[in-house]
C-alpha positions as CSV (number, residue, x, y, z in Angstrom):
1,X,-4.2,-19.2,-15.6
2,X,-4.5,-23.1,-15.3
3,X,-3.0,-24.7,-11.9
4,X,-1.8,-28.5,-11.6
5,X,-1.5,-29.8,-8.0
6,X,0.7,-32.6,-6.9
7,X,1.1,-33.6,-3.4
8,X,3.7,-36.4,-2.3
9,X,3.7,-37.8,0.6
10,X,1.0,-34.8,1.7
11,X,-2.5,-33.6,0.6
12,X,-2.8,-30.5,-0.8
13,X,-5.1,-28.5,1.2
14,X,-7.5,-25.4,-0.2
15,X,-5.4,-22.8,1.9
16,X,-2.0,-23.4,0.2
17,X,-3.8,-23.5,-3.4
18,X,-5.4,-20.2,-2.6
19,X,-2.3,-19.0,-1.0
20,X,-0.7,-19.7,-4.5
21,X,-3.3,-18.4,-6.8
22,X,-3.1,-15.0,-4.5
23,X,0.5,-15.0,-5.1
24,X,0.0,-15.2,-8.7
25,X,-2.9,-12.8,-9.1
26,X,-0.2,-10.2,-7.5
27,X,2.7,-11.0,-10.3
28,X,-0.4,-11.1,-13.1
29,X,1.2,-7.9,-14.7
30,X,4.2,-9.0,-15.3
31,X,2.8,-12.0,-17.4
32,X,0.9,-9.3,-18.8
33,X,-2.8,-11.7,-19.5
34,X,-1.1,-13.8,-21.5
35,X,-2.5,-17.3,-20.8
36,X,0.0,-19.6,-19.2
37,X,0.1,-23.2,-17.0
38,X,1.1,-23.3,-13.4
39,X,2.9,-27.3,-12.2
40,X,3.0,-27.0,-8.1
41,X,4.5,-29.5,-6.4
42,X,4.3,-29.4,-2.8
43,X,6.5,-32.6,-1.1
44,X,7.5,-33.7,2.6
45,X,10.7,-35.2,3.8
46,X,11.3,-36.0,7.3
47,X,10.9,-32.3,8.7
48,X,11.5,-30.7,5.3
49,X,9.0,-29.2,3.3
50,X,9.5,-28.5,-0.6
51,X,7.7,-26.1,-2.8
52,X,8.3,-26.5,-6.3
53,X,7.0,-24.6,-9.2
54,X,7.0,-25.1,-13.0
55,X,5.7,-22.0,-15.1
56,X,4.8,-22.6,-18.6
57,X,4.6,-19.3,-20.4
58,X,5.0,-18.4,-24.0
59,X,7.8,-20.5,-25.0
60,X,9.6,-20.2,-21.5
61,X,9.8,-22.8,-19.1
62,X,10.5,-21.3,-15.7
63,X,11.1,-23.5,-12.9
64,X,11.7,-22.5,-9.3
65,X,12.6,-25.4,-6.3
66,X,12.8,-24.0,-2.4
67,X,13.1,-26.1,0.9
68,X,11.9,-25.0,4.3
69,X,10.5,-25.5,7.4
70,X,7.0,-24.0,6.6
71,X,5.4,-24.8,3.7
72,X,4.0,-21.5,3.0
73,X,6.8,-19.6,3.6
74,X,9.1,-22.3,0.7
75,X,6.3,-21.8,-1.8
76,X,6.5,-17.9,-1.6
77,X,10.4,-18.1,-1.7
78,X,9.6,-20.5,-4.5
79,X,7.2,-17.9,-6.3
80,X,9.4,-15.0,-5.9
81,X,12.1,-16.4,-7.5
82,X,9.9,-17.3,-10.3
83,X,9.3,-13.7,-10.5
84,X,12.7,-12.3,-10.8
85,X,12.7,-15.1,-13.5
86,X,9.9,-13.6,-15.4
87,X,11.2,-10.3,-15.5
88,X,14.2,-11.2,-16.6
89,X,12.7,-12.9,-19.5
90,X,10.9,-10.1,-20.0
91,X,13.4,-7.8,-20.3
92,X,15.2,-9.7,-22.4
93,X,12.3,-9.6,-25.1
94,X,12.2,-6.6,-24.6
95,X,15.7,-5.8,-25.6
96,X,16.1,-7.9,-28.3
97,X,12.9,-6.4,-29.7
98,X,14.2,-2.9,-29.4
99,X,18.0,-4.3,-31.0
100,X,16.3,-5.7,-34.0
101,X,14.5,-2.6,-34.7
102,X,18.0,-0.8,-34.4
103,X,19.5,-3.2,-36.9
104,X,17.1,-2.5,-39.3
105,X,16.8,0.8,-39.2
106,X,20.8,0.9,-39.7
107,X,19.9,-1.3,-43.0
108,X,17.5,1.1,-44.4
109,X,19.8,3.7,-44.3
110,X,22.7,2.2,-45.5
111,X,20.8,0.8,-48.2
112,X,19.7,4.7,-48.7
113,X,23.0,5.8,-48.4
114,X,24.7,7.0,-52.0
115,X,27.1,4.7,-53.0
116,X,30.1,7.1,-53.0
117,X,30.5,6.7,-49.6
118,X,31.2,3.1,-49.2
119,X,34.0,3.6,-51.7
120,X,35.7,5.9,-49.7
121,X,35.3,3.8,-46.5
122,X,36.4,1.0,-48.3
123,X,39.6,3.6,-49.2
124,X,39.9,4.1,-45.6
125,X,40.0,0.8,-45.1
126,X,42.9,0.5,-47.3
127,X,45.2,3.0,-45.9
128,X,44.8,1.7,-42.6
129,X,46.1,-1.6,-43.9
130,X,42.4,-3.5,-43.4
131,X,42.3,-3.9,-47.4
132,X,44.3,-5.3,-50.0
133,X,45.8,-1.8,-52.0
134,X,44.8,-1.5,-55.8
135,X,47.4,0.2,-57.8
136,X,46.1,3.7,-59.0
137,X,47.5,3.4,-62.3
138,X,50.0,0.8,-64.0
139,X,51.6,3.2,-66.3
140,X,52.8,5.2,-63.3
141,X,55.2,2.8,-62.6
């Protein structure tokens, strides 16, 4: 994990960067090692203080902004939103993953299926009204 620092309008002192990088050791599994870059941007305004934090991961970008009275306490709002973010990403990897697999796995076995049977679906079709009806025979008329 690589961590940028910006402070406006305040320094960035070693307790909030460890407080950070503890934060992040904690939600390490769900990133699951994969190497990613952390953008914290800590600024003041009059009595508010602003945590903001940009997560680069994969191909994600995953930002998170939260205001507060105590810096601390908007930078772990901040980071927990950023997890609910990962793990939504996550999960939807994960499912589309798991449909794709589906989807091909339906193609293999329509592919292996004999070709009688997509005749008759294709008659089904047709006495439901889905398909244009073929004429069984033009001398029966």
């Amino acid at each position: 994990m690589k961590f940028e620092y910006t402070g406006r309008h305040v320094e960035v002192s070693p307790a909030i960067r460890s407080h950070v990088e503890g934060h992040f050791k904690k939600l390490d599994h769900i990133f699951n090692g994969t190497p990613l870059r952390t953008h914290v941007i800590i600024e003041v305004e009059k009595n508010r203080q602003i945590g903001e934090i940009i997560v680069y991961w994969r191909e994600h970008t995953i930002t998170a902004k939260d205001t507060n009275a105590d810096m601390y306490m908007a930078l772990t709002r901040a980071m927990s939103k950023i997890e609910k973010q990962a793990v939504n990403e996550q999960n939807q990897t994960q499912f589309l993953r798991s449909a794709q697999d589906c989807t091909t796995k339906m193609l293999i076995s329509k592919t292996t299926q004999p070709q009688k049977r997509m005749y008759a679906s294709a008659e089904r079709l047709a006495l439901a009204g889905g398909l244009p009806r073929e004429p069984a025979n033009e001398t029966g008329k």
